[in-house]
MIGUTOR-364263 format. One record per atom (N, C-alpha, C): x, y, z. Coordinates in steps of 0.1 Angstrom, whole numbers, padded with zeros to 4 digits, always signed. Example, Ala and Ser with C-alpha at 12.3 -4.5 7.8 and 13.67 -1.06 7.14 Angstrom:
residues 2
+0132-0057+0078;+0123-0045+0078;+0132-0033+0078;+0128-0022+0071;+0137-0011+0071;+0129+0000+0079;
END
This chain:
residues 378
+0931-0008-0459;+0941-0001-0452;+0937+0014-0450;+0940+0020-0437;+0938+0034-0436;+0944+0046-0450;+0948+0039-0457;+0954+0053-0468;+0947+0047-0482;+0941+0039-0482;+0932+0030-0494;+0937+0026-0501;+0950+0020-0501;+0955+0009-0505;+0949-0008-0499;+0949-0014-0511;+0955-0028-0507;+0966-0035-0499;+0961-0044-0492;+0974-0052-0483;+0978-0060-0495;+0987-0067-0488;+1000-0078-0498;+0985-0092-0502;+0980-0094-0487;+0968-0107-0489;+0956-0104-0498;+0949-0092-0498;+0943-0086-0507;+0945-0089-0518;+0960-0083-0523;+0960-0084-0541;+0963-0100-0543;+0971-0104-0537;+0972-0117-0536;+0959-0121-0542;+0947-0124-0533;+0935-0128-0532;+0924-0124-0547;+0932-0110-0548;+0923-0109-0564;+0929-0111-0572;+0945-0119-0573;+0949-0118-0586;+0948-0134-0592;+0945-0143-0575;+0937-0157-0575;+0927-0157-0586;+0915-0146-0580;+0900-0148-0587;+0905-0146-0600;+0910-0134-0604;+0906-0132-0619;+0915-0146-0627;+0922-0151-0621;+0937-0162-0628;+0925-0170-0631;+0916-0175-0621;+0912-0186-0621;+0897-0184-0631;+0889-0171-0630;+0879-0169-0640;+0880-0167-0655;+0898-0162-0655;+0896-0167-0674;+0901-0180-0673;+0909-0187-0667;+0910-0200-0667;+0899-0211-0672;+0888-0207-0664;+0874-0213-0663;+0862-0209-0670;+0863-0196-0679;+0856-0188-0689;+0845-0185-0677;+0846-0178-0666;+0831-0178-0666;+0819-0168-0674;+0825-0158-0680;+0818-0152-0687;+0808-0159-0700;+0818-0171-0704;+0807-0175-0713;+0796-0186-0707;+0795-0188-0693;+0791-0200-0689;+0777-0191-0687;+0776-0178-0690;+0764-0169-0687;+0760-0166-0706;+0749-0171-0711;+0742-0169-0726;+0740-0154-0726;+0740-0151-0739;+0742-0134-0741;+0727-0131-0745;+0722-0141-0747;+0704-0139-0750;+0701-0130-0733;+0706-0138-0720;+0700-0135-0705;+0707-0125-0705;+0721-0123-0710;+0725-0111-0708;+0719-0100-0715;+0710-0098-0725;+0700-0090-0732;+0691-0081-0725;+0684-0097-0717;+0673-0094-0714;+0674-0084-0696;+0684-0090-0690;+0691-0081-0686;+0688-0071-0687;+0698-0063-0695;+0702-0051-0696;+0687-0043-0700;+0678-0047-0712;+0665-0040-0710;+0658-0037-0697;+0656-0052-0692;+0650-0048-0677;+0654-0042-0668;+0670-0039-0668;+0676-0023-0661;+0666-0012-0670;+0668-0011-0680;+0665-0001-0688;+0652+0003-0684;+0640-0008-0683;+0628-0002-0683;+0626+0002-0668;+0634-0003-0659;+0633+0000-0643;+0634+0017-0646;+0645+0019-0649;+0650+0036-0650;+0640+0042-0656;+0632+0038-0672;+0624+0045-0679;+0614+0046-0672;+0607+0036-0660;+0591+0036-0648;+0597+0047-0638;+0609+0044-0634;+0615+0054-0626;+0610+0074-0628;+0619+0073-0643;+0617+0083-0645;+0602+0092-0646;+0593+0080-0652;+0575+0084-0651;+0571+0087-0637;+0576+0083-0630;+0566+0079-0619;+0571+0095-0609;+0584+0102-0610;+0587+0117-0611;+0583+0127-0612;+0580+0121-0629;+0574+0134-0638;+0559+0135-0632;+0552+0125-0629;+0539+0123-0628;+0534+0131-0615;+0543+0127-0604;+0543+0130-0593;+0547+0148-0592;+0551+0155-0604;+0561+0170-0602;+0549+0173-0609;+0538+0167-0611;+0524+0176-0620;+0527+0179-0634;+0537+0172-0640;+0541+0175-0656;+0529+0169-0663;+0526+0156-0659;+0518+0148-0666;+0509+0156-0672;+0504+0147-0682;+0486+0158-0689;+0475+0155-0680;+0466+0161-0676;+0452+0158-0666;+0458+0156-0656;+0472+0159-0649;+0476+0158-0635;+0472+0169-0628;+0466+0179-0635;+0465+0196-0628;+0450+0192-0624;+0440+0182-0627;+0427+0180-0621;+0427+0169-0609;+0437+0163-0607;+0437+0158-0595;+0436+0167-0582;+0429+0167-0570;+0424+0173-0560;+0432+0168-0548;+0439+0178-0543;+0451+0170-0533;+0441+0173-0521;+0441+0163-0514;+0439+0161-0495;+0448+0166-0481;+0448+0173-0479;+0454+0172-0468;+0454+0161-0459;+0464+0155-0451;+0462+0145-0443;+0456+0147-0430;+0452+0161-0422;+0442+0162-0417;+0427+0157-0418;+0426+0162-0433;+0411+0159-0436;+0407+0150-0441;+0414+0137-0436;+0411+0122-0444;+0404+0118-0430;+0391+0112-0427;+0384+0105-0417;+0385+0091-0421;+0387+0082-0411;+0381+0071-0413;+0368+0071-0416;+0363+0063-0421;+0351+0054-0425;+0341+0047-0412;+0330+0054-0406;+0324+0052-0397;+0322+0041-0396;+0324+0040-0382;+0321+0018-0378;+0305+0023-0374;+0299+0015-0380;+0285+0005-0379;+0280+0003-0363;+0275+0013-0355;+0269+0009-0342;+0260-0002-0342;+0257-0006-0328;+0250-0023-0326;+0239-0015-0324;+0227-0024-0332;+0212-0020-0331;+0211-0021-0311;+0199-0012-0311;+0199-0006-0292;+0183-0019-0294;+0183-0025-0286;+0174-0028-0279;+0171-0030-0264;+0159-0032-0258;+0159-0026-0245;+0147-0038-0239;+0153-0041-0225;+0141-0049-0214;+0134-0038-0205;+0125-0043-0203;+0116-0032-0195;+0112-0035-0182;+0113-0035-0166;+0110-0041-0159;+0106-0030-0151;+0089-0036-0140;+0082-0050-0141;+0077-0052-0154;+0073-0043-0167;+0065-0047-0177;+0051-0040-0171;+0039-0052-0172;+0025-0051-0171;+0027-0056-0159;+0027-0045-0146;+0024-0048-0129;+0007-0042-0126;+0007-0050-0111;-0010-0045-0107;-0004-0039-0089;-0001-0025-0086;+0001-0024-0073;-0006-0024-0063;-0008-0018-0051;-0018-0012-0039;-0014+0003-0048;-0029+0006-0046;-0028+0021-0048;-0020+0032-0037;-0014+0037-0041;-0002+0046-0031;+0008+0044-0028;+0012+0031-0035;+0026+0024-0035;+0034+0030-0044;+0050+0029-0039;+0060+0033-0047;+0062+0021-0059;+0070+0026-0074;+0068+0019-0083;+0085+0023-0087;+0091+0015-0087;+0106+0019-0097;+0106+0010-0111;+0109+0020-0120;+0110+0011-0136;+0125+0011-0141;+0129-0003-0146;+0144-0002-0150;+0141-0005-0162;+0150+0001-0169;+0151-0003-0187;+0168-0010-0189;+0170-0018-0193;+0182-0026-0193;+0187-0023-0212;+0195-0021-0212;+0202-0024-0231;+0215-0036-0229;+0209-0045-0236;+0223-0053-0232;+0232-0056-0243;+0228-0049-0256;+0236-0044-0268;+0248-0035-0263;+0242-0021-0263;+0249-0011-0261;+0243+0002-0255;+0244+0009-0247;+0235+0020-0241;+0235+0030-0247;+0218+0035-0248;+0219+0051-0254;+0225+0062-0243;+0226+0076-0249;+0230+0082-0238;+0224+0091-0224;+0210+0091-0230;+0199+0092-0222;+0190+0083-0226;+0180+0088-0216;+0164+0073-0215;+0155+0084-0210;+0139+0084-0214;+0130+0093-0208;+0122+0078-0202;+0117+0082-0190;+0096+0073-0189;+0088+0080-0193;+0080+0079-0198;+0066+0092-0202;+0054+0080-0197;+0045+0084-0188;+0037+0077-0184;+0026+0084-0183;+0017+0081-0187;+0003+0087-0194;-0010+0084-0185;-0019+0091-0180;-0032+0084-0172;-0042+0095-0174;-0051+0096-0164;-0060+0105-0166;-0058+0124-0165;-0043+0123-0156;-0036+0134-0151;-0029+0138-0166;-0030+0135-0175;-0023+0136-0186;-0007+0132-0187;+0001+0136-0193;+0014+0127-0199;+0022+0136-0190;+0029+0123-0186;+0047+0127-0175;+0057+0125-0181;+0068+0131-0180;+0083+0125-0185;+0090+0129-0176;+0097+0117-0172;+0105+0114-0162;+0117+0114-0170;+0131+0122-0167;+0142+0114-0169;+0150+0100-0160;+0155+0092-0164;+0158+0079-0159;+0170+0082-0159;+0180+0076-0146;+0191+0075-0145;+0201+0066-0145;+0212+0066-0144;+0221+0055-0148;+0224+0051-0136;+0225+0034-0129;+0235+0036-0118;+0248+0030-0119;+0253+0022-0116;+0270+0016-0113;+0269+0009-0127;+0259+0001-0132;+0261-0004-0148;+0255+0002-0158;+0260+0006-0165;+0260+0018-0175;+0247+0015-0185;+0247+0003-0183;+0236-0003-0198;+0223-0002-0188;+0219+0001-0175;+0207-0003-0167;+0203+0012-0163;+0191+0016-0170;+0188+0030-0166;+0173+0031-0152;+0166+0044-0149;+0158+0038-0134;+0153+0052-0131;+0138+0046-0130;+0130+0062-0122;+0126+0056-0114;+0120+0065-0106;+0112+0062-0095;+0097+0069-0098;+0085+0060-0093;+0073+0068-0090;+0068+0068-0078;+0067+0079-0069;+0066+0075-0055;+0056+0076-0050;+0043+0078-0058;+0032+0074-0049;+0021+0069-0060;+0020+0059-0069;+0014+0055-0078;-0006+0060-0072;-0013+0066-0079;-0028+0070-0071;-0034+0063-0086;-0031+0067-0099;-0042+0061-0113;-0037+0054-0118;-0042+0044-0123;-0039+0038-0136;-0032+0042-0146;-0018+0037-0150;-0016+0045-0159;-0006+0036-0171;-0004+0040-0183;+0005+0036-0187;+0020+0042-0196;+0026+0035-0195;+0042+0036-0196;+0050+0032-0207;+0063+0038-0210;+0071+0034-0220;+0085+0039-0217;+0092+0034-0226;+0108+0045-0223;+0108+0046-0237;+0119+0057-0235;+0118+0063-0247;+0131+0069-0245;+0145+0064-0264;+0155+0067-0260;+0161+0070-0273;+0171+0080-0277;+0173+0080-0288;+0162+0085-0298;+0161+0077-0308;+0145+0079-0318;+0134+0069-0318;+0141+0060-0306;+0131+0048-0301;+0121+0050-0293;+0116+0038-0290;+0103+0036-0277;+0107+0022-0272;+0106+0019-0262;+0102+0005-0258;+0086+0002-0263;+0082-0012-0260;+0066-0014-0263;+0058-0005-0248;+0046-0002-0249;+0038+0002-0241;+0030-0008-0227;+0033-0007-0216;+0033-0012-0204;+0019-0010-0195;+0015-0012-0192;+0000-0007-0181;+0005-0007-0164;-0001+0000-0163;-0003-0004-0140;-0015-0002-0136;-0019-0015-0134;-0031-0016-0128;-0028-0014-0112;-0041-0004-0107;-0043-0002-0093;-0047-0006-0087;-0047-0013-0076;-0057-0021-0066;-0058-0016-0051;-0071-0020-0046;-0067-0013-0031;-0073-0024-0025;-0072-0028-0012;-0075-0034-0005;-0088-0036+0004;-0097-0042+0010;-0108-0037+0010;-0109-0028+0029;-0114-0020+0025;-0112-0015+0039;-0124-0008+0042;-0125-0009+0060;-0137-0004+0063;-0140+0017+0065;-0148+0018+0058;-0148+0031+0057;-0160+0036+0068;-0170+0032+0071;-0177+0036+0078;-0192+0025+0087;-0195+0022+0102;-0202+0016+0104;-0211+0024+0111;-0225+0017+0109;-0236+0025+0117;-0245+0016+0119;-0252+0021+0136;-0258+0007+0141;-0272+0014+0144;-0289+0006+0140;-0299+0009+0147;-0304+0002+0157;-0301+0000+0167;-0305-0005+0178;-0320-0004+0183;-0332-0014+0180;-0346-0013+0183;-0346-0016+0198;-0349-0013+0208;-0352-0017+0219;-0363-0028+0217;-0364-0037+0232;-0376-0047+0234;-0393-0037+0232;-0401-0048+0228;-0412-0039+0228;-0416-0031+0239;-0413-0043+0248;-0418-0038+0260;-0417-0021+0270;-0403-0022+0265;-0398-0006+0264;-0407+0008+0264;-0412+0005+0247;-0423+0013+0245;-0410+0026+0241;-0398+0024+0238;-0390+0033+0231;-0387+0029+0216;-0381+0042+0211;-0383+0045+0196;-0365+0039+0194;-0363+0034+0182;-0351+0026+0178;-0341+0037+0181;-0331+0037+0184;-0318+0049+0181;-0309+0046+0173;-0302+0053+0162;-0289+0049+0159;-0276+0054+0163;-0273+0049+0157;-0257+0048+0165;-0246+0053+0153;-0241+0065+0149;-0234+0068+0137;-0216+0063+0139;-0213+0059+0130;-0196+0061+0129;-0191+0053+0142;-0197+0037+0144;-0194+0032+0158;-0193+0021+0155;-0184+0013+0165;-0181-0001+0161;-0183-0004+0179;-0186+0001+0184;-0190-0004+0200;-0205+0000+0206;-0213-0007+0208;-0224-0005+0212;-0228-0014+0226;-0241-0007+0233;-0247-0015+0239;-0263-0016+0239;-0267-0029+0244;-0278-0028+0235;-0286-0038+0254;-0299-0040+0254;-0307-0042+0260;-0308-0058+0259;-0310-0067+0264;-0312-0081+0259;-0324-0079+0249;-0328-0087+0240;-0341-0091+0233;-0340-0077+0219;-0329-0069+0224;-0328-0060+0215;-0325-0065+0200;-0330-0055+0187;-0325-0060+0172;-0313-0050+0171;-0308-0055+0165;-0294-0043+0161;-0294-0050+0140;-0293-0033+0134;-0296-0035+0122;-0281-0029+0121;-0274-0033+0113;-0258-0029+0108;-0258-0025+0095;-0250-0010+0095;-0249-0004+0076;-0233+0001+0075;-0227-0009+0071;-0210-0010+0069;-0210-0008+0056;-0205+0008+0055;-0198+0012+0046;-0182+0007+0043;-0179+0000+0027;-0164+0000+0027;-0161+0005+0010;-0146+0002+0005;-0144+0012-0005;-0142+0008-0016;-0149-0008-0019;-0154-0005-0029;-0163-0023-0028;-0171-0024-0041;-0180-0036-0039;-0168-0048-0036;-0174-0059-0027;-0168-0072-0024;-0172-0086-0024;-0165-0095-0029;-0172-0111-0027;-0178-0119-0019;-0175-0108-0005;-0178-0117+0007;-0176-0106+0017;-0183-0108+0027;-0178-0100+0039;-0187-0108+0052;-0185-0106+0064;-0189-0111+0073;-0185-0104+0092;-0191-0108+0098;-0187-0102+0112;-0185-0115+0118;-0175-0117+0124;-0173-0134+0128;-0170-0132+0145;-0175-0136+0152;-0181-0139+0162;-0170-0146+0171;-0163-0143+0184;-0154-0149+0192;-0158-0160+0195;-0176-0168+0194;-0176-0177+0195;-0179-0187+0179;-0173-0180+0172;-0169-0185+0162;-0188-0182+0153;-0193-0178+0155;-0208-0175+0150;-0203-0161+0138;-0209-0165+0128;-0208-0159+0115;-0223-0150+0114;-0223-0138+0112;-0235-0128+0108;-0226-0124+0095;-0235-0128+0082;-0230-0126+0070;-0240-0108+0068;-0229-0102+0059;-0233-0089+0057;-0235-0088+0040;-0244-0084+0034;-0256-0085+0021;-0250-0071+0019;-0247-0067+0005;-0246-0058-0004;-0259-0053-0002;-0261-0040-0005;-0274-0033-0007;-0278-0031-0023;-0285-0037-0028;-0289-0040-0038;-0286-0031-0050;-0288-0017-0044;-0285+0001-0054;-0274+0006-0050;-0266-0001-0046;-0251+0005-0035;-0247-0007-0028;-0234-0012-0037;-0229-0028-0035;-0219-0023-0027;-0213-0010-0024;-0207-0009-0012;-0208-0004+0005;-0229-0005+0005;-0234-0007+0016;-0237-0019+0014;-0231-0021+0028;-0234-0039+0032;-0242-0035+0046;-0247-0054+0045;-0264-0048+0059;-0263-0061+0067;-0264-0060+0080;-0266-0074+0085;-0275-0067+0097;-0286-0080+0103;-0298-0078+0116;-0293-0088+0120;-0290-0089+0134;-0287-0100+0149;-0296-0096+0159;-0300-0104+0165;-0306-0098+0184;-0295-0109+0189;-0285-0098+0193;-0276-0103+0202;-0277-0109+0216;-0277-0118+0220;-0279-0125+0233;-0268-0124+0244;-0257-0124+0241;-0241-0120+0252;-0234-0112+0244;-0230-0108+0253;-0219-0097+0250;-0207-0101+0242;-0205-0094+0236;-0194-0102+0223;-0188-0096+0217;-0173-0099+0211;-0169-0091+0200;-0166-0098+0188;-0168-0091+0175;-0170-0094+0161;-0155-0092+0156;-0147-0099+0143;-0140-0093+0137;-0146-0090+0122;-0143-0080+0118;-0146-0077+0107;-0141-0083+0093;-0142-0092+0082;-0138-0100+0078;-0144-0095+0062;-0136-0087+0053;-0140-0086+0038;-0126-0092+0030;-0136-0098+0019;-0127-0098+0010;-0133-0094-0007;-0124-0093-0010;-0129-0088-0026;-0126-0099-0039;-0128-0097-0050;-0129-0103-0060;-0116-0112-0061;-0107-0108-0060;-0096-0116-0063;-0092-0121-0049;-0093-0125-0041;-0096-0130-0028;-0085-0126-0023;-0085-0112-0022;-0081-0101-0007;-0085-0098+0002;-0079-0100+0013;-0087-0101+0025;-0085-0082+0033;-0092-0076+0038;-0093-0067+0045;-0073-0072+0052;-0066-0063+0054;-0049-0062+0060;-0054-0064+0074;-0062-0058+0080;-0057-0054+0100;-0073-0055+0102;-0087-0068+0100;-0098-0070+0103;-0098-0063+0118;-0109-0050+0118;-0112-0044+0129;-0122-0051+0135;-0123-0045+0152;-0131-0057+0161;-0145-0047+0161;-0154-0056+0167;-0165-0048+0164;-0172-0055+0182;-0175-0038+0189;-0182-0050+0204;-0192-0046+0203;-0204-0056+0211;-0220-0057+0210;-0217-0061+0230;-0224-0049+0235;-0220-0050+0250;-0238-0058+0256;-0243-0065+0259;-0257-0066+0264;-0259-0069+0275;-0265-0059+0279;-0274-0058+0293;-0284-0062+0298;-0287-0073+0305;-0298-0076+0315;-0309-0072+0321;-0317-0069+0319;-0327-0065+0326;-0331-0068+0337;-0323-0060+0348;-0324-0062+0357;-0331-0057+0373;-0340-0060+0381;-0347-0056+0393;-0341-0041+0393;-0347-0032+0401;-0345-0021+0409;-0333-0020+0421;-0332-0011+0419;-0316-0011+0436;-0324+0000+0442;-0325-0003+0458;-0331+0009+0465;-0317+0006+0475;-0317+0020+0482;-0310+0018+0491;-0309+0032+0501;-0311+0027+0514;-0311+0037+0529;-0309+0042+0526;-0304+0057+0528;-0298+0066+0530;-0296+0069+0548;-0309+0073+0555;-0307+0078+0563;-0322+0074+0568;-0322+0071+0581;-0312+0068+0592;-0304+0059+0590;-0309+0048+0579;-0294+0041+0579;-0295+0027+0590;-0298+0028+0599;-0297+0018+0609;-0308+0017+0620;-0307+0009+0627;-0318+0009+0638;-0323+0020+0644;-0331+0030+0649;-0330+0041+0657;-0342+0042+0669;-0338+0051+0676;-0349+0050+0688;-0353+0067+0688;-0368+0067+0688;-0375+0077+0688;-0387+0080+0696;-0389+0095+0700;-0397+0093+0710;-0411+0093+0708;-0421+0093+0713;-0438+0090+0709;-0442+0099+0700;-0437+0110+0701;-0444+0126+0694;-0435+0129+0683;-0423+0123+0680;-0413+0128+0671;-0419+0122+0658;-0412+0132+0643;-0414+0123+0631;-0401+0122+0625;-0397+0109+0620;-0389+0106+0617;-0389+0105+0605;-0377+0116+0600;-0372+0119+0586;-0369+0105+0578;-0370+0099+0570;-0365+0087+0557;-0360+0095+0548;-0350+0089+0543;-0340+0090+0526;-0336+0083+0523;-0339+0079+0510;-0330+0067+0500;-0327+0069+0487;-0325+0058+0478;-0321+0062+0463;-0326+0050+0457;-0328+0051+0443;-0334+0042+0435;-0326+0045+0421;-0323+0032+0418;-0316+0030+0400;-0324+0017+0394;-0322+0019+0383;-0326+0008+0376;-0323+0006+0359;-0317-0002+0354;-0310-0001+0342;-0315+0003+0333;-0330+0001+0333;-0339+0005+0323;-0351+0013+0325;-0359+0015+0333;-0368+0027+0340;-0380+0019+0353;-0381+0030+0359;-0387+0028+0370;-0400+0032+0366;-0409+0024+0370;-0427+0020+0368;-0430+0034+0373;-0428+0024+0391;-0435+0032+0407;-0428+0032+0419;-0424+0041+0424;-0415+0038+0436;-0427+0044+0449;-0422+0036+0459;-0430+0040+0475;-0424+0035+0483;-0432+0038+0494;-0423+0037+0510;-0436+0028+0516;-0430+0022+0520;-0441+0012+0531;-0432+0012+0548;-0444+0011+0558;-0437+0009+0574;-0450+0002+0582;-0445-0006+0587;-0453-0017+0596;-0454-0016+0612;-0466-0010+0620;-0463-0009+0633;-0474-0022+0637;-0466-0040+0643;-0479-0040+0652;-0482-0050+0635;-0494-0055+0633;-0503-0058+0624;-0504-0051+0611;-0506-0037+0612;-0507-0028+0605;-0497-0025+0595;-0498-0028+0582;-0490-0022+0573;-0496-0008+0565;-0487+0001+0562;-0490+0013+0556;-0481+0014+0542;-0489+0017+0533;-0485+0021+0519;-0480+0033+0513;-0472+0039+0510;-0471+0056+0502;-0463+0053+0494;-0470+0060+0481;-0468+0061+0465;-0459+0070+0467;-0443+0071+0459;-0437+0087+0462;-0437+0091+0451;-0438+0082+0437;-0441+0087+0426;-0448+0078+0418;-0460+0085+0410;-0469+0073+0402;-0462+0076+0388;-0451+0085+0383;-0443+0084+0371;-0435+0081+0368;-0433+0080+0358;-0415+0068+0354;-0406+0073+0354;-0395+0067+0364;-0384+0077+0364;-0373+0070+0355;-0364+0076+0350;-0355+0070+0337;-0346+0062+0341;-0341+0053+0337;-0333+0042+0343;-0313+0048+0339;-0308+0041+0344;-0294+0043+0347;-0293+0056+0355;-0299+0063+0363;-0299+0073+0371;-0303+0071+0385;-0291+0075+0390;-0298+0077+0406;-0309+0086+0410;-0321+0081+0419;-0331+0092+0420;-0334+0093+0434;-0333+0109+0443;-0333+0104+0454;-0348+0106+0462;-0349+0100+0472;-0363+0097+0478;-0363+0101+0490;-0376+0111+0496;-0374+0112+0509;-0388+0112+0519;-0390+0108+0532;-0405+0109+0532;-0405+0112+0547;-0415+0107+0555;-0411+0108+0569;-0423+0098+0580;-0420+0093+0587;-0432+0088+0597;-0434+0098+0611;-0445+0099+0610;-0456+0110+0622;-0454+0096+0635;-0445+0096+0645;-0447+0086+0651;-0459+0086+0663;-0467+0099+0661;-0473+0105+0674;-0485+0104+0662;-0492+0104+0653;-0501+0102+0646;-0510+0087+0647;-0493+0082+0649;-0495+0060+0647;-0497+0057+0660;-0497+0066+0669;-0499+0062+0681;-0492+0048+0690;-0479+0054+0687;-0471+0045+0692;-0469+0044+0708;-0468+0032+0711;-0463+0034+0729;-0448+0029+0724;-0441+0036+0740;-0429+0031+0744;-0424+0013+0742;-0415+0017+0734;-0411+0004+0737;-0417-0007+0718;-0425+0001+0715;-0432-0001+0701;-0421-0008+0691;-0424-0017+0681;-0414-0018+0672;-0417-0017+0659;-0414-0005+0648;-0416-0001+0639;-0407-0004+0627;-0413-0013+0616;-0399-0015+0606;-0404-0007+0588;-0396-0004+0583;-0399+0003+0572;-0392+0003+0563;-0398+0002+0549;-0385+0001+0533;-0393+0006+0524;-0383+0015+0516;-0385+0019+0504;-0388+0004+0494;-0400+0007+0481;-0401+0000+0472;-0403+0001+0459;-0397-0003+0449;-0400+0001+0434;-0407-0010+0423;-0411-0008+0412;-0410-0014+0399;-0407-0008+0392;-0405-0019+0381;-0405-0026+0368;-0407-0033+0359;-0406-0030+0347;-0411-0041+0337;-0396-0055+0338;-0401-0070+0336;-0393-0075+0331;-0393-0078+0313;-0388-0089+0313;-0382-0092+0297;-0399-0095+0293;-0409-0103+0298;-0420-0104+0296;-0430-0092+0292;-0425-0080+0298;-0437-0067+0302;-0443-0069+0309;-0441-0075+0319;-0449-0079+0331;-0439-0069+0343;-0452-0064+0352;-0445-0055+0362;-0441-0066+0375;-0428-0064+0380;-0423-0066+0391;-0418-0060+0403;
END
């Protein structure tokens, strides 16, 4: 009830219980032994109570050497990081010398926070830092123009990866050709060479000696022929990267150049190689002037001009003219004149000397030699 009284059902209701508990004894239906033990065990609750107080208010004896903590400066207990181990990629690679090289180091444990490369050769020791990209555990340098041999590791934390090599390789390439070209004997000229050339021309019956420099010794090399004809090229016995090959080329031709090296690499872009050969061929004369039929009078002399070429040299050139029975001979030069050159020629006929009549018919031509492929004059 709001004033702390009991209602009418209330007392009612306790005056039930107690009627009916001495009615029913319950007090003795409870042994006075449990009721003992009881009341101690209240007792010692309060007497632990009371200790555990005193103990706590620093009364106790040796409670003044206990060392109080602040709850700031309690750390947990360090968790155990995952051992770091690391993949190394490519590992042991062999590039083209001058090629770019990228190295990735992988942790698939857990990642350190940095990674070095230090890669070592004849230029002495590099350290590269390596970077992270979108996956946090995969670190990455770059080398952008690999030139030595060298070798590598990463290095992270207080660790190393194992030690890695890069072998260099280059491909075989032509560095330099040079040609001696002997003329035919018959010539009677001194051999020429030919420096830093892969195009020549050469005389029929000619030798051509070949000295192909490349960059470094090889297992094979050869000059292979459009008509499929192979001239194999020989290391030079004190210098295995002069190579030598002799042909007397017969037609005009072109060669590809064909090396390969020990591990069977072939030269990338085989350069062509031409052998141009020329014929030996007759003299060219030709008119100049007059040129055509002409009419002259008994007493006049008549001027001649022409030209002379010849691929290889001229013996003897002359003029010959025929009045009637009578042929006449003139030498215009008993010396050699040099071939691939035009040379010009001029002479004249005294037509009042030859005692020509009216109406006379006079014909006339320049003439030359040469040697052929025999040495025999033509």
């Amino acid at each position: 009830e709001p004033g702390g009284e009991l209602s009418f059902l209330q007392r009612r209701l306790m005056s039930d219980v107690s009627e009916h508990a001495l009615r029913h004894q319950w007090v003795r239906r409870v042994s006075a032994k449990r009721l003992a033990l009881t009341g101690w065990g209240q007792l010692a609750a309060v007497i632990g109570f009371c200790l555990s107080i005193w103990f706590l208010l620093g009364h106790a004896p040796g409670a003044g050497n206990l060392v109080q903590v602040a709850p700031e400066e309690i750390k947990p207990a360090p968790k155990k990081l995952a051992e770091l181990t690391v993949s190394v990629l490519p590992g042991d690679v062999e590039i083209e010398k001058g090629s770019r090289l990228v190295i990735e180091a992988s942790f698939p444990d857990r990642a350190p926070a940095t990674a070095m490369l230090v890669v070592n050769n004849a230029d002495g020791e590099r350290k590269i830092p390596m970077t992270v990209g979108l996956d946090d555990s995969v670190f990455s340098a770059l080398l952008p123009k690999v030139i030595l041999e060298s070798d590598y590791e990463v290095r992270f934390e207080d660790k190393s990866s194992d030690e890695f090599k890069i072998d260099v390789f280059e491909f075989p390439v032509l560095v330099q050709a040079d040609a001696l070209i002997t003329p035919p004997a018959y010539l009677n000229r001194e051999p020429e060479e030919k420096l830093d050339t892969q195009k020549i021309t050469v005389m029929e019956d000619s030798r051509v000696d070949w000295k192909i420099r490349v960059n470094k010794p090889l297992a094979a090399a050869e000059l292979f022929g459009e008509d499929e004809t192979s001239i194999p090229l020989i290391p030079d016995s004190e210098d295995p990267t002069l190579l030598k090959a002799t042909h007397n080329p017969l037609e005009s031709q072109r060669y590809r150049l064909h090396l390969v090296d020990g591990k069977d690499r072939g030269n990338k872009q085989p350069p062509w190689f031409t052998v141009n050969v020329k014929r030996n061929e007759p003299p060219e004369l030709k008119l100049t002037f007059p040129g055509r039929d002409f009419e002259v009078s008994a007493v006049q002399e008549l001027p001649i001009e022409g030209e002379a070429w010849d691929d290889v040299q001229i013996e003897r050139v002359g003029f010959a003219y025929q009045l009637g029975e009578e042929e006449t001979e003139i030498v215009l030069s008993e010396e050699s004149l040099a071939g691939e050159e035009t040379h010009e020629l001029s002479t004249f006929i005294d037509i009042e000397e030859l005692g020509a009549e009216p109406r006379d018919l006079i014909t006339y031509y320049f003439w030359a030699e040469d040697l052929d492929r025999e040495g025999k004059v033509r």
